[in-house]
C-alpha positions in Angstrom: -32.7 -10.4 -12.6 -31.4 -6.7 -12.5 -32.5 -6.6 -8.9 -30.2 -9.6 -7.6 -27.1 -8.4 -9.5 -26.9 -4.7 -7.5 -26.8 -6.9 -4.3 -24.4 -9.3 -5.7 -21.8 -6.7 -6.5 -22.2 -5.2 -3.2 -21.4 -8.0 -1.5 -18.1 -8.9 -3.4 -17.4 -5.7 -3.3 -17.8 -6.2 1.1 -16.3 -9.5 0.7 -12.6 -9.6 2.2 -10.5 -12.0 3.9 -8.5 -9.3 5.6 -9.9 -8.0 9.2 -11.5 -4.1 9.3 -7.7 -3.0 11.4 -6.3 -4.3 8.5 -8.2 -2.4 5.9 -8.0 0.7 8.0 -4.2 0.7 8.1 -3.8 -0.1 4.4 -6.5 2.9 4.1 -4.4 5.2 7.1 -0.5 4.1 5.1 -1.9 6.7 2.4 -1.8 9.4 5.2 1.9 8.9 5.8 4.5 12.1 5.4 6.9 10.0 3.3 4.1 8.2 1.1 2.2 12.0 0.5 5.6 13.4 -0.1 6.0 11.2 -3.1 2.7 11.1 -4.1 3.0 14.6 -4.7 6.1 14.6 -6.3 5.1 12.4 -8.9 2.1 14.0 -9.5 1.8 15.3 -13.5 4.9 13.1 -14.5 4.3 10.0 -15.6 8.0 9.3 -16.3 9.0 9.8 -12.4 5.7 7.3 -11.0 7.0 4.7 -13.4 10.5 5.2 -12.4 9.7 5.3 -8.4 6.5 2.9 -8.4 8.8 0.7 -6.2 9.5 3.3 -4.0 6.1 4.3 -3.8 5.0 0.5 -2.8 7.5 0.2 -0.6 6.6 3.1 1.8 3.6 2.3 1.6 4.1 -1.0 3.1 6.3 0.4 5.9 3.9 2.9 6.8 1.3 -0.1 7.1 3.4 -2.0 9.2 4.2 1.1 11.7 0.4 1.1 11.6 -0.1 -3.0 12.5 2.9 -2.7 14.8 1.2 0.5 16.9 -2.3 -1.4 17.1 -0.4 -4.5 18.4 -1.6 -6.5 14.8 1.9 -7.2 13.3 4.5 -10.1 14.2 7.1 -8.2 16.3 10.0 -10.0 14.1 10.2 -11.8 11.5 11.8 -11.2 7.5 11.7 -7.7 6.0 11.6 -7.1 2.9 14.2 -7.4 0.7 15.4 -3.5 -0.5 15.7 -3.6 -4.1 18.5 -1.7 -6.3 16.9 1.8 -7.2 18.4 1.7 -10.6 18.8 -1.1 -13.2 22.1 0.3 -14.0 23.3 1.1 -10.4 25.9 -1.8 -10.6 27.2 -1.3 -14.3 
């Protein structure tokens, strides 16, 4: 039994629906200026990741997209994003 769960776990852990470009631009958005600059800056404060977590997302999914859209992978048009308020009381 123990030697059909390591191969089990291996393969869900293989398993994906997305294609290996895909992967490899979600892997290569980690890499962008923008995303490593606010990685860093958040780095040892809890209280700015929470507060720029959106941010954070955020450029990471642009930098993605730059990624899809230089490989040829990503509609050309389409609906962005909506860009959220950076502050809950930004319009009080």
């Amino acid at each position: 039994m123990r030697r059909l769960v390591a191969p089990c776990l291996l393969l869900a852990a293989c398993a994906s629906n997305e294609p290996p470009a895909v992967r490899a631009c979600q892997a290569q958005a980690n890499d962008d200026p923008e995303v490593r600059h606010m990685i860093a800056a958040s780095a040892g404060s809890e209280v700015y990741a929470l507060q720029h977590y959106d941010d954070l997302r955020d450029a990471r999914r642009r930098a993605e997209l730059k990624c899809l859209r230089a490989r040829g992978l990503a509609p050309p048009g389409g609906v962005e994003a909506p860009v959220r308020s950076r502050s809950l009381f930004e319009g009080l």
